[in-house]
C-alpha positions in Angstrom: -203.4 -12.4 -93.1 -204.7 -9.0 -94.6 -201.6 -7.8 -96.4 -201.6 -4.2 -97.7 -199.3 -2.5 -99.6 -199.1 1.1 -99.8 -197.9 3.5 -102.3 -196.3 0.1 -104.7 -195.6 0.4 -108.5 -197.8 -1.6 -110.8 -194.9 -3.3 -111.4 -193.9 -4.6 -107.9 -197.4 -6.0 -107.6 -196.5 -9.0 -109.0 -193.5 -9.9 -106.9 -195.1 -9.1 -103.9 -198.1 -11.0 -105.1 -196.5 -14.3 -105.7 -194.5 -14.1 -102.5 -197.2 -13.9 -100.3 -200.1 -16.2 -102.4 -200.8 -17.6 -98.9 -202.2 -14.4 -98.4 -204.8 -11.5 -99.1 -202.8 -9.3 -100.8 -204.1 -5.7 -101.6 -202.7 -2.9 -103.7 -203.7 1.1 -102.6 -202.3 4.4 -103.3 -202.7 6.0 -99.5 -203.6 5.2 -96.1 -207.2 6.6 -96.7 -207.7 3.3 -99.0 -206.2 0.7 -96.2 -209.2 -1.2 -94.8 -210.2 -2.0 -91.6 -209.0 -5.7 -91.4 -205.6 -4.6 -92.6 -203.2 -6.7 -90.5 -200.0 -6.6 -92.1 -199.0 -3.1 -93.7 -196.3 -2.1 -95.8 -195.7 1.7 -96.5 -193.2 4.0 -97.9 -191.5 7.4 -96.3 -194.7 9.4 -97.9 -197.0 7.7 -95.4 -197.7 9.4 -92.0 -198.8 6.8 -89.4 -200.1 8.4 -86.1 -202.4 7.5 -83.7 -205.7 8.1 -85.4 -205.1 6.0 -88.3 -204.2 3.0 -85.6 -207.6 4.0 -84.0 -209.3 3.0 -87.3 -207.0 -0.3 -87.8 -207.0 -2.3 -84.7 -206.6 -5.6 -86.2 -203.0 -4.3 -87.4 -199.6 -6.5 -85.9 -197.2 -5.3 -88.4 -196.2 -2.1 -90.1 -192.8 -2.2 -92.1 -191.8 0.8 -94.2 -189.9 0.5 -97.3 -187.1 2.9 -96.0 -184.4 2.6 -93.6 -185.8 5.9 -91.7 -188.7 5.6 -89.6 -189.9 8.9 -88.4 -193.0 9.2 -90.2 -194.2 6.6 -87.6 -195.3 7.7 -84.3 -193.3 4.5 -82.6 -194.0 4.9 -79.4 -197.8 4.5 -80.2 -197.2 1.3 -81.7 -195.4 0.0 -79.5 -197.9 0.8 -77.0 -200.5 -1.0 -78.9 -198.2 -4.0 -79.6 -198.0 -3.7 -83.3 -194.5 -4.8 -84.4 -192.6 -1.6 -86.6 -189.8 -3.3 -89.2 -187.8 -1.2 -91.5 -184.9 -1.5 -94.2 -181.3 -0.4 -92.5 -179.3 -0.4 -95.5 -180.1 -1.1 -99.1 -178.4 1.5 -101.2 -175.5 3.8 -99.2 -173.8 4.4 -102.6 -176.8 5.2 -104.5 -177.6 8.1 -102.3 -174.0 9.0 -101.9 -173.8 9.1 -105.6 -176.9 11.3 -106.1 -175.1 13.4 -103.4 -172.5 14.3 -106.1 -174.4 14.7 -108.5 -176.0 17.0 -106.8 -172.5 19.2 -105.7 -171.3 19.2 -109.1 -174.8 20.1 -110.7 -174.0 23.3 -108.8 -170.6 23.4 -109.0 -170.9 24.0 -112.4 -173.7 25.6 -112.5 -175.4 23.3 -114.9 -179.2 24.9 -114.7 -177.6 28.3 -115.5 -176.4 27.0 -118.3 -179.4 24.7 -119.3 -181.9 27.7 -119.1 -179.4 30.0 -120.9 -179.6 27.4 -123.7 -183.3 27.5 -123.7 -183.7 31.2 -124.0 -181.5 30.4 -127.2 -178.1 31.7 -126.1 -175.6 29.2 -126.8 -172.5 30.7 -124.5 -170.3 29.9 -121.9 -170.4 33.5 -120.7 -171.9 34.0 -116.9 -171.9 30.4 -116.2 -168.2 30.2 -114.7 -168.0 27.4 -112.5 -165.6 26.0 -109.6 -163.3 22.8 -109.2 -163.5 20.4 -106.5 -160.6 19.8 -105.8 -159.3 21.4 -103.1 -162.6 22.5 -101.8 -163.7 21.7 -98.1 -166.5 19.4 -98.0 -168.3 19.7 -94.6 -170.1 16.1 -94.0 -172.7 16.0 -91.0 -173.5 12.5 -89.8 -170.6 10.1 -90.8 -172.8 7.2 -90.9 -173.0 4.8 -93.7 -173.9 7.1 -96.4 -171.8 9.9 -94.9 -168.8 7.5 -95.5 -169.4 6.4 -99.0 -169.7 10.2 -99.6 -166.4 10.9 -97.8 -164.8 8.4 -100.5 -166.0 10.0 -103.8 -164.5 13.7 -102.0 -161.4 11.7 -101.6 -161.5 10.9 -105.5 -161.9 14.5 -106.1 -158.8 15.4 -103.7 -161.5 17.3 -101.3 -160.5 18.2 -98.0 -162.9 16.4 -95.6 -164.2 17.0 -92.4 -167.0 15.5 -90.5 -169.4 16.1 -87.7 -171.1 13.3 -85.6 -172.5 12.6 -82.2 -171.1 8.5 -82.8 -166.9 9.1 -83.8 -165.0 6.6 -84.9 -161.6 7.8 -84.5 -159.8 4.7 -86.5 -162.3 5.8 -89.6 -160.0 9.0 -90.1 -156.9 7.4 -91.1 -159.1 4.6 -93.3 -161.2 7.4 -95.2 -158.9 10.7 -94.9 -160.6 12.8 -93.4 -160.9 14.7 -89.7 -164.1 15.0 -87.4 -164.5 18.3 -85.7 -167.1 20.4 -83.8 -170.1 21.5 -85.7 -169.5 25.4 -85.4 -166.0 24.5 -87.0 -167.1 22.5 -89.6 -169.2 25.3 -90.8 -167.2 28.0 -90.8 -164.5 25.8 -92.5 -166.6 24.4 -95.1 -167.1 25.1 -99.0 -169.8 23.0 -99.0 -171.8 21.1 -96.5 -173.6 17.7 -97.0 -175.9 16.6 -94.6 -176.5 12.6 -94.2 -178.0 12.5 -90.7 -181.6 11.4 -89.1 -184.4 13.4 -88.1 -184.5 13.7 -84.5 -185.1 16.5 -81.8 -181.6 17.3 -81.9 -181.5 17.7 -85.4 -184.5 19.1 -86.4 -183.5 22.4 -87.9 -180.2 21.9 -87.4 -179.5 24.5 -90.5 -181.3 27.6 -88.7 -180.5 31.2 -89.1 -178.0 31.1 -86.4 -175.8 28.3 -88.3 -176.4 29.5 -91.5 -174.6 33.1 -90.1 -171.8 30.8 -88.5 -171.6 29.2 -92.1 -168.7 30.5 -94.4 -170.1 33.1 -96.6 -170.7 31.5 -100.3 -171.3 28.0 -98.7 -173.2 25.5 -100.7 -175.6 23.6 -99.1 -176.4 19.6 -100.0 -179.7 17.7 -98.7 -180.5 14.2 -99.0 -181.1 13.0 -95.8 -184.4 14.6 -94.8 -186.4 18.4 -95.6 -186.7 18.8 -91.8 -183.2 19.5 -90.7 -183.1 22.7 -92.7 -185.2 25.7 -91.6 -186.6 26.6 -94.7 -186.9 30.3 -93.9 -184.1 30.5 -93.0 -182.5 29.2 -96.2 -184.4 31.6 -98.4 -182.4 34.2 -96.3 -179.6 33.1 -96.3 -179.6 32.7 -100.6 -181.4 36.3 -100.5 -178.3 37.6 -98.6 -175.7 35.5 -100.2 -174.7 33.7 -97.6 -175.5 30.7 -99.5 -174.4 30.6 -102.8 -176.7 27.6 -103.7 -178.5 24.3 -102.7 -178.9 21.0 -103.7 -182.2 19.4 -102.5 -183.4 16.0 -102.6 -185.8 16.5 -99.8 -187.6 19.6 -98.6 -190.3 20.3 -95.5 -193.1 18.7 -95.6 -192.5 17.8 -99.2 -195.8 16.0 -99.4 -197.4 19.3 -100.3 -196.0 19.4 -102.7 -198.0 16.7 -104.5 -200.9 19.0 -104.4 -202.2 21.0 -106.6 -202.6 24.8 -106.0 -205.4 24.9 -107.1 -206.8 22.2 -104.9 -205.3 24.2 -102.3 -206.9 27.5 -103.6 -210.1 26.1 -104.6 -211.3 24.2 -101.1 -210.3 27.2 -98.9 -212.7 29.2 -101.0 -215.5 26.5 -100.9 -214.8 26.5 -97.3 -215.1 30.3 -97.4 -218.7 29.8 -99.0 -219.9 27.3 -97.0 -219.1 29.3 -93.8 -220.5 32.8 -95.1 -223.7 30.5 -97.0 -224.4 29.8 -93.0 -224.8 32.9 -92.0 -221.9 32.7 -89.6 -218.9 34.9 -89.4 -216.6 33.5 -91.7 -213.9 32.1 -89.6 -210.8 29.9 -91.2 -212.6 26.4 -91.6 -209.5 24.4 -92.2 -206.4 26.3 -91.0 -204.4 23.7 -92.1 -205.3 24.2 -95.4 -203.9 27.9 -95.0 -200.4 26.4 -93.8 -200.7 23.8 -97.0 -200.7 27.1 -99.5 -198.1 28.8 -96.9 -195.8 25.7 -97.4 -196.4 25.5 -101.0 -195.5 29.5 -101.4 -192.2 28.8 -99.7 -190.7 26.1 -101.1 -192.1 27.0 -104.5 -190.1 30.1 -104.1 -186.7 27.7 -102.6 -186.9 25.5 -105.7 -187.7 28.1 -108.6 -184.2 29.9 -108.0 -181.5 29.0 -110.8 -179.0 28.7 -108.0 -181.0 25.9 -106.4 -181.2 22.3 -107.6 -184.0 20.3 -106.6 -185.5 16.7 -107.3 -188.2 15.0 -105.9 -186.8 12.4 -103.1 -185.5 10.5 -105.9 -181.8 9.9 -104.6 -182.3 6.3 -103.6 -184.1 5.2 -106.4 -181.6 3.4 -108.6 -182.6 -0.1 -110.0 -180.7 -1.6 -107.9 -181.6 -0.1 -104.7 -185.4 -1.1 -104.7 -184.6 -4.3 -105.7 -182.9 -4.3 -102.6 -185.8 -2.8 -100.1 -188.5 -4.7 -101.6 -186.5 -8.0 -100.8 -185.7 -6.7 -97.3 -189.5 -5.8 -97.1 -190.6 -9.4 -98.4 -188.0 -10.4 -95.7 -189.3 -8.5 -92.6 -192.8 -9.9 -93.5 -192.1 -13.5 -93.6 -190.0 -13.1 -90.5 -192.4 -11.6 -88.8 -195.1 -14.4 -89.9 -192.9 -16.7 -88.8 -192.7 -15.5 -85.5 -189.1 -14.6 -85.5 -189.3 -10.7 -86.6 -186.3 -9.1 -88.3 -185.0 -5.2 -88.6 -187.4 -4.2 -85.6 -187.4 0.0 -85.2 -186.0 0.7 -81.6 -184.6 -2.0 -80.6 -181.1 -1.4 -81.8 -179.7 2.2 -81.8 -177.1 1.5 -84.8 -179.5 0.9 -87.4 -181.7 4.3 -86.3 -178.1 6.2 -86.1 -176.8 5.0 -89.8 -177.8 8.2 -92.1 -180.5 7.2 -94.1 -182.6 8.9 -97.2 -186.0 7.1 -97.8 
C-alpha cells in the first residue's frame, strides 16, 4: 500500500515508519504533495478534502484524520466513491478542557494587560484589576465529553454551571452539579460562555449578532471547539460595543489564512493585476479568492491584536500526551482497516460525531 502522511512532525516519522515497514510510507507537508498512487492517507484538521482532490486520487481506499472532528472532509463524497473515512473519537478531553481554563483565567485576570504593561516598562498593578471565579456563571454549550471535564474544573472553582445541548442527560446534573437550560437562557444568564460543540449546519454561526445582543452585557466569550460557530463580524461588534468584554480563541474562521503571509497575499493580487492589464484586457479580479484571503486576514488580524482578546493557534489539544494518543489511534485505524475489519468509521455512529471535539 501507498501510505501518506500529511502535515506529520519529523519526529513522528519514525514511529509511523516502523509501524507500517510492510509498506510505502511517504512524508509531505500538504495535499498539493500527495501523489497519485496515494492509497492510504492520513491527514490532520488543516487539510481540506473535497471532491477535486479525490478526482486527482482515485486509487485512494482510506482517509483517516488525526482529529476526532471530521468536517474538513466532504463525507458524503467519499462515501460515494467507496473510500473508507476513520477518525480519532477521544484522545485528550482534559487536555482541551484544561487549555479551556487557561484560557478564562488568562482573561479573568487580565494577564496580556498586564504582560504588555510590563513591556512598555511599567511595573504596576494599576488598570489591570481582575475578577474571581468563583461565583461566576459559566455558560457551557455542548455538554459532551469535553464540555463535562470542563464542567468539573468550574465545579473546583465553585462556578455556577449551566449547560446547553441538543443530547441531555438528565442523571449527569446531579453527578457534575450543574443544570441544562435553553440556549437564549444560558446567555443571558452567563458570565462567561464556553463553547465545546461540532460544526454542523445548526451550529454554524451559532454566536451571530442576534445572540451576541441576547448575551449578558460584559460576557466573556471562550472557543476551542471550532472558528466557525462564531460570526466573526459579529464579534468584533460586539467587543467594539462592549458587549463582550473579551475572548479567548483557540480557533478562528478559516484560520488557515492565517498561515499566509500578507505579503503573499498582497504581492500575487498585484501580479495578477499586471498580468491582466499586460493583456490588454480590462483588468478584472483574476483570483477573487485571493481578495477574500486578505479580507479574512484584515479581520481576524484586527479580532486577535486587541489586549482584551487571547488567542493561540489551535494548540489546545497538543499536550504530550494527547498526540501520543491520536497517533496510536491513527496507527490503529490503519491496521484495522488493512485488515479488513475498519475501526472509528465517520458516520456510522452518531455518538462519536456528537462528543465535542477540538482537532
Amino acid at each position: 500500500m501507498n501510505i501518506y502522511f500529511v502535515e506529520t512532525e519529523e519526529s513522528e516519522h519514525r514511529l509511523f515508519a516502523v509501524n507500517f515497514k510492510q509498506h510505502e510510507v511517504h512524508f509531505v507537508s500538504d495535499l498539493s504533495e500527495v501523489g497519485v498512487n496515494a492509497e492510504v492517507l492520513s491527514i490532520s484538521f488543516g487539510s481540506v478534502l473535497r471532491s477535486s482532490f479525490l478526482d486527482q486520487h482515485p486509487s485512494l481506499k482510506l482517509v483517516t484524520t488525526r482529529s476526532s472532528g471530521y468536517d474538513h472532509i466532504d463525507l458524503a463524497e467519499c462515501q460515494q466513491r467507496g473510500i473508507s473515512v476513520c477518525f480519532v473519537p477521544s484522545y485528550g478531553d482534559h487536555t482541551v478542557a484544561e487549555h479551556t481554563f487557561a484560557l478564562i483565567l488568562a482573561l479573568s485576570r487580565r494577564t496580556r494587560e498586564a504582560r504588555e504593561k510590563c513591556k512598555r516598562g511599567s511595573f504596576s498593578y494599576r488598570g489591570t484589576r481582575g475578577f474571581d471565579l468563583k461565583g461566576k456563571t459559566l455558560g457551557v454549550i455542548g455538554a459532551g465529553k469535553i464540555g463535562l471535564h470542563v464542567i468539573r474544573l468550574a465545579e473546583a472553582f465553585e462556578m455556577e454551571v449551566l449547560a446547553y445541548d441538543i443530547c441531555q442527560q438528565s442523571q449527569l446534573q446531579d453527578v457534575f452539579g450543574f443544570r441544562y437550560v435553553p440556549l437564549d437562557e444560558l446567555q443571558r444568564r452567563s458570565d462567561i460562555i464556553s463553547l465545546h460543540a461540532p460544526l454542523t449546519p445548526a451550529t454554524y454561526h451559532l454566536l451571530n449578532r442576534e445572540a451576541f445582543c441576547n448575551c449578558r452585557h460584559g460576557v466573556l466569550i471562550i472557543n476551542t471547539a471550532r472558528g466557525h460557530l462564531i460570526d466573526t463580524d459579529a464579534l468584533i461588534e460586539a467587543l467594539d460595543d462592549g458587549t463582550v468584554a473579551g475572548a479567548g480563541l483557540d480557533v478562528i474562521e478559516e484560520e488557515r489564512v492565517m498561515t499566509y503571509r500578507w505579503s503573499t497575499v498582497v504581492t500575487e493580487g498585484i501580479i495578477d493585476r499586471m498580468y491582466s492589464s499586460s493583456s490588454g484586457e480590462e483588468a478584472p479580479i483574476q483570483r477573487p479568492e485571493r481578495i477574500a484571503e486578505l479580507q479574512l486576514l484584515m479581520h481576524n488580524a484586527d479580532l486577535i491584536a486587541r489586549p482584551n482578546v487571547v488567542f493561540t493557534p489551535h494548540i489546545a489539544f497538543n499536550s504530550v500526551e494527547s498526540v501520543a494518543r491520536i497517533n496510536q489511534i491513527t496507527i490503529d485505524n490503519i491496521c484495522a482497516f488493512l485488515a479488513g475489519k475498519p475501526i472509528n468509521v465517520a458516520g456510522k455512529a452518531a455518538a462519536p460525531q456528537h462528543a465535542n471535539h477540538h482537532v
